[in-house]
C-alpha angles and dihedrals in degrees: 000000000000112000122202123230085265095064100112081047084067098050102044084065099054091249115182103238127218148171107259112169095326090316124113102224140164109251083195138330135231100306087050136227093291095051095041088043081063099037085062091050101044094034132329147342130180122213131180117224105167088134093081129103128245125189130186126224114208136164139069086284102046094113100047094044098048079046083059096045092034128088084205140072113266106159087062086062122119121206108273097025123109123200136199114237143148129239106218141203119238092263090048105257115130132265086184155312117246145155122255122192124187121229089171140320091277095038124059132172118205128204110204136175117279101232089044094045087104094037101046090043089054090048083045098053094037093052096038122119144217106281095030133075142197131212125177099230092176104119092053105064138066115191136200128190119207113198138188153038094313100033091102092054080051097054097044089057085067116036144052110246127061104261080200078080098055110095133204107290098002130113142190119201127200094048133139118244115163090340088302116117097232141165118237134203126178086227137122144178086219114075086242122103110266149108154255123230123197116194138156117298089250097050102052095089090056083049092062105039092049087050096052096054097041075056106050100088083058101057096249123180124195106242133212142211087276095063091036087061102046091041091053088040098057087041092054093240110149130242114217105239090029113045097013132027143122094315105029118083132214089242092056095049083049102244093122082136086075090055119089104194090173084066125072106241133147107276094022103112084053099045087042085056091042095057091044080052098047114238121281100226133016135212111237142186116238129178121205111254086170121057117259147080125269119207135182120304093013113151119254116204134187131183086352103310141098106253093166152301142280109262090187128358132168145132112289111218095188080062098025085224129109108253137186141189106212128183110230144186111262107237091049097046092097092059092125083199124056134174110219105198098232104184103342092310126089119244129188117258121174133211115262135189108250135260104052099205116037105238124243107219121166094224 
């Protein structure tokens, strides 16, 4: 297993290690997943996400070649600005979801998920066109992410801008944070205000560590892979495998918002069928009536039939209630009453409005 330059971080805090996509990283700490889950809600949490991958975007066509690989609109970006966006197959399904931040109309930094980084380079370079070009900038990076309501008071102890200036979305590179030169987004995968900070492999140790004791005073945990899943979970963020994949489209996940029909990119004229149409399955919110734990793949019943599976379930301890996302089929997604089959047996579930938990963005 691969191990990041924060490694010895995870282990002075006791973190449970374990394998995640070829990675060796801490599933919680000390505190656990359920502490550090509410340490990110009521002030401030650490992670370290240097497992994920980073590609750069250069040439005179840069813009118009990512537009034709994107979901999203790139062409309505301004400099400074990231956006969140999909990268499709020809019958809509989804390579993969991924952050894209404009240095400029001819430079482009993309953000993409950790287990897909080889997969979605090698769809990248054999899809890439004359005037654009794609590097693999992975290796070089370690990344933190700093989330919750005082990560902002945190960031501005170490660096030298005023993070208040920053706004959502938006990034700034070359600047100093801790004496390491970083880029910095106002950006999360935890429905709080925070951001995510990119600087060389080596530095990312004196990043931390600058990080935990700016937060102290706060009250800051460092936070691992279980908390990061069940703080994007109550706020409806997906999940790629679970609520998006290969045969799973954005418009059944219910992210239509990130697909731009009006633009020309690889899977539009399906998902735009598939919208006329109207979509097979959708992606719903359900809370546990009956007591019990829903996990991924269980089976999800109404009125006696199948109509589709979890694709991620859990107790919420924002809500203190057990919640899945589950992918339906379509007819069957207004059922304001589900059985999820917990153990061989059917539990109520009810429909609930998404997101679970309403997000907490500095806009």
């Amino acid at each position: 297993m691969r191990q990041t330059a924060l490694y010895e971080k995870h282990l002075a805090h006791n973190g449970k290690m374990v394998d995640f996509g070829g990675w060796e990283l801490p599933v919680h700490y000390e505190a656990g997943i359920v502490e550090e889950h509410r340490r990110v809600r009521s002030a401030a949490g650490i992670f370290d996400v240097s497992h994920m991958g980073e590609v750069r975007v250069t040439g005179p066509k840069a813009e118009e070649w990512l537009q034709y690989m994107m979901s999203n609109d790139v062409t309505a970006m301004e400099e400074g600005q990231v956006i969140y966006t999909f990268m499709c197959y020809p019958n809509g399904g989804v390579v993969d979801d991924l952050l894209i931040y404009k240095v400029s109309k001819e430079n482009y930094f993309l953000v993409i998920n950790a287990s897909n980084t080889e997969k979605d380079v090698m769809w990248l370079q054999d899809h890439v066109r004359e005037g654009a070009s794609v590097e693999d900038l992975s290796p070089q990076y370690s990344e933190v992410a700093l989330q919750g309501p005082k990560a902002e008071a945190i960031l501005a102890k170490i660096v030298k801008f005023d993070p208040k200036d920053l706004g959502f979305f938006r990034f700034v590179e070359n600047v100093d944070v801790a004496g390491a030169k970083a880029l910095v987004s106002r950006t999360g995968y935890t429905g709080e205000d925070g951001f995510e900070i990119y600087v060389p492999w080596n530095d990312g140790p004196k990043v931390w560590d600058a990080i935990m004791e700016a937060g102290k005073e706060f009250g800051i945990l460092p936070a691992g892979l279980g908390c990061r899943d069940s703080l994007r979970f109550e706020a409806g963020l997906p999940l790629y495998g679970h609520e998006l994949g290969a045969h799973i489209t954005p418009l059944e996940a219910g992210l239509g918002f990130f697909v731009k029909l009006d633009t020309a990119f690889i899977g539009r004229d399906c998902l735009a069928a598939m919208k006329e149409k109207g979509v097979p399955r959708k992606t719903v919110a359900l809370e546990m009536v009956d007591k019990g734990i829903p996990r991924e793949h269980y089976e999800v019943r109404a009125k006696g039939q199948t109509i589709g599976r979890v694709t991620t379930g859990g107790y919420s301890p924002s809500l203190e209630k057990s919640i899945a996302l589950a992918l339906v089929e379509a007819d069957a997604a207004n059922e304001e009453e589900m059985l999820i089959v917990i153990h061989g047996k059917e539990k109520k579930a009810k429909k609930v409005k998404k997101p679970f938990y309403q997000k907490h963005y500095k806009r």
